[in-house]
C-alpha positions in Angstrom: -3.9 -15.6 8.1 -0.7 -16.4 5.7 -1.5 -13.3 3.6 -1.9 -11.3 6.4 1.5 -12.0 7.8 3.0 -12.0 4.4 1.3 -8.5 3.4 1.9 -7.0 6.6 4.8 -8.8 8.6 5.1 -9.1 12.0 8.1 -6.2 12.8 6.5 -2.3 13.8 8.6 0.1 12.3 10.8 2.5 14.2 10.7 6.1 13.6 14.2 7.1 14.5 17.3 4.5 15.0 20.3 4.4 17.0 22.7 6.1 14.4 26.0 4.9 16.2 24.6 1.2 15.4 22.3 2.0 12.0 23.7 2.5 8.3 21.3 4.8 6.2 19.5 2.8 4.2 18.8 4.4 0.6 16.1 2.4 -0.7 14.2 -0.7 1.0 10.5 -2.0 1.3 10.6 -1.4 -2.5 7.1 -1.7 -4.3 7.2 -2.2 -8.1 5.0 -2.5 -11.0 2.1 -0.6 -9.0 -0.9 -1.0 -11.6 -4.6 -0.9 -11.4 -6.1 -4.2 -11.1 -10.2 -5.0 -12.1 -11.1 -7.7 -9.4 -14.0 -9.9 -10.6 -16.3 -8.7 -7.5 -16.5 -5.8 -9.5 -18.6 -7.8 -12.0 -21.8 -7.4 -9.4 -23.7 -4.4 -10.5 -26.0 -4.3 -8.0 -23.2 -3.5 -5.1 -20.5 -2.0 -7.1 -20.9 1.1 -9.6 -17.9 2.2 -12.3 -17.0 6.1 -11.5 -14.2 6.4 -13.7 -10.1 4.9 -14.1 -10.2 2.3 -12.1 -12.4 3.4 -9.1 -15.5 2.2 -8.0 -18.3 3.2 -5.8 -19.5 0.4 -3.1 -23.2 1.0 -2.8 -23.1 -0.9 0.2 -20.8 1.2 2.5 -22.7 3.9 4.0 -20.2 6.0 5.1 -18.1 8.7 3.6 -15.4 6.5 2.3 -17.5 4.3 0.0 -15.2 4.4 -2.8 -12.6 1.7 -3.9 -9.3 0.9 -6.2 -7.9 -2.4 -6.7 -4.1 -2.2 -7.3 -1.5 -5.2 -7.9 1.7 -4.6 -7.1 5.8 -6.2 -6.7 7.2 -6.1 -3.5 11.0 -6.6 -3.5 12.1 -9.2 -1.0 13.2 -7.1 2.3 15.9 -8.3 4.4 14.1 -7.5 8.2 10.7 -9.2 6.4 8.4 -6.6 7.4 6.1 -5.6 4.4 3.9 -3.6 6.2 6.0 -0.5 4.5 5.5 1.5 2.6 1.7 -0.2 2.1 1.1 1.7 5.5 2.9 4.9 4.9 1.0 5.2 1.4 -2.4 4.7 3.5 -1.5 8.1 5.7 -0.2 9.6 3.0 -3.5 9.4 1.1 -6.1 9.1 4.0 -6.8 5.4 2.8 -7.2 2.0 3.9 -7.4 -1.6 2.8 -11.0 -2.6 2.3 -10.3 -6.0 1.2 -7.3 -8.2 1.0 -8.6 -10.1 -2.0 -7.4 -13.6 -0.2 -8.5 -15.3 -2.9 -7.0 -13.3 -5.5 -3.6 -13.3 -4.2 -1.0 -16.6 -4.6 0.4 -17.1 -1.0 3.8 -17.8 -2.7 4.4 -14.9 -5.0 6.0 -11.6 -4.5 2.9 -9.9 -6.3 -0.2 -8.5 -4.3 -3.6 -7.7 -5.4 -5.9 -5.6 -2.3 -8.9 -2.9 -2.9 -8.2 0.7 -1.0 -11.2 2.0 -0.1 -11.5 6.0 1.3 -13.2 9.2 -0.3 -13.0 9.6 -3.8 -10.7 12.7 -4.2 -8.1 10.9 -1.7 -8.9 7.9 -4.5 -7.9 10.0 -7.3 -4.6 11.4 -5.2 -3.0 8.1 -4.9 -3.2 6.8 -8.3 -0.1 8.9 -8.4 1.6 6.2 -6.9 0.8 4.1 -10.2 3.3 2.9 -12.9 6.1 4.4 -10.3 8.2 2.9 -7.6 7.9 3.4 -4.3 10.1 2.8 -1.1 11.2 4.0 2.1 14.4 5.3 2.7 16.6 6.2 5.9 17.4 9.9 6.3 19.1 12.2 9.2 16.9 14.6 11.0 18.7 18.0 12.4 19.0 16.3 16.0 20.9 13.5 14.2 17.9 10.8 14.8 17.9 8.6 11.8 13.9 9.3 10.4 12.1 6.8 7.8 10.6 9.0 4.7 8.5 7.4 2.0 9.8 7.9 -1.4 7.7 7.8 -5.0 9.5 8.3 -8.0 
């Protein structure tokens, strides 16, 4: 269960903060060096078919969300250690969710994560956006002056 814990902490997030005790926070949660990563499981033809950059069809999933990206990525230390975010916020952004973990992939005591999105192929194609760029969340006042948490990609 380490990686679990480690990819998705423990904290949940809060949508709106007490601003008379809360800074805004500019930048935090930070992934970095957001790639496209080939797992080896890949390898088996018979369950796995190329489509194209990166994204493969699982021939085994029967439902409308048989498609599936591996990506590697940095996460930057965060000081409340919860690194659910933005992983999370990037899955409702692009209708997506983690098919596989790749446990056996990942190095329980490195910064770097490997894990396989799986959803519908043109949702696929949407979030390799995120790729090659940097992307955080960041602290910002609504017009009833509740602080909000917005997910950044630049």
């Amino acid at each position: 269960m380490g990686i679990f814990n480690k990819l998705l902490g423990g904290k949940k997030k809060n949508n709106s903060l007490n601003t008379n005790h809360q800074e805004l926070r500019q930048e935090y949660n930070v992934m970095t060096n957001i790639s496209l990563y080939t797992s080896p499981k890949y390898e088996n033809k018979k369950i796995y078919e190329f489509v194209e950059n990166g994204i493969y069809l699982d021939m085994n999933d029967e439902d409308d969300t048989v498609y599936r990206m591996c990506i590697s990525y940095k996460l930057e230390d965060t000081a409340d250690n919860n690194n659910q975010y933005p992983l999370e916020d990037i899955l409702d952004k692009y209708s997506l969710y983690v098919s596989d973990f790749l446990e056996s992939e990942n190095d329980l005591n490195s910064v770097v994560f490997k894990l396989e999105l799986g959803g519908e192929l043109d949702d696929i194609k949407k979030a390799q956006e995120i790729l090659g760029k940097k992307v955080y969340n960041q602290d910002v006042l609504d017009n009833e002056g509740e602080i909000r948490v917005t997910l950044v990609i630049k």
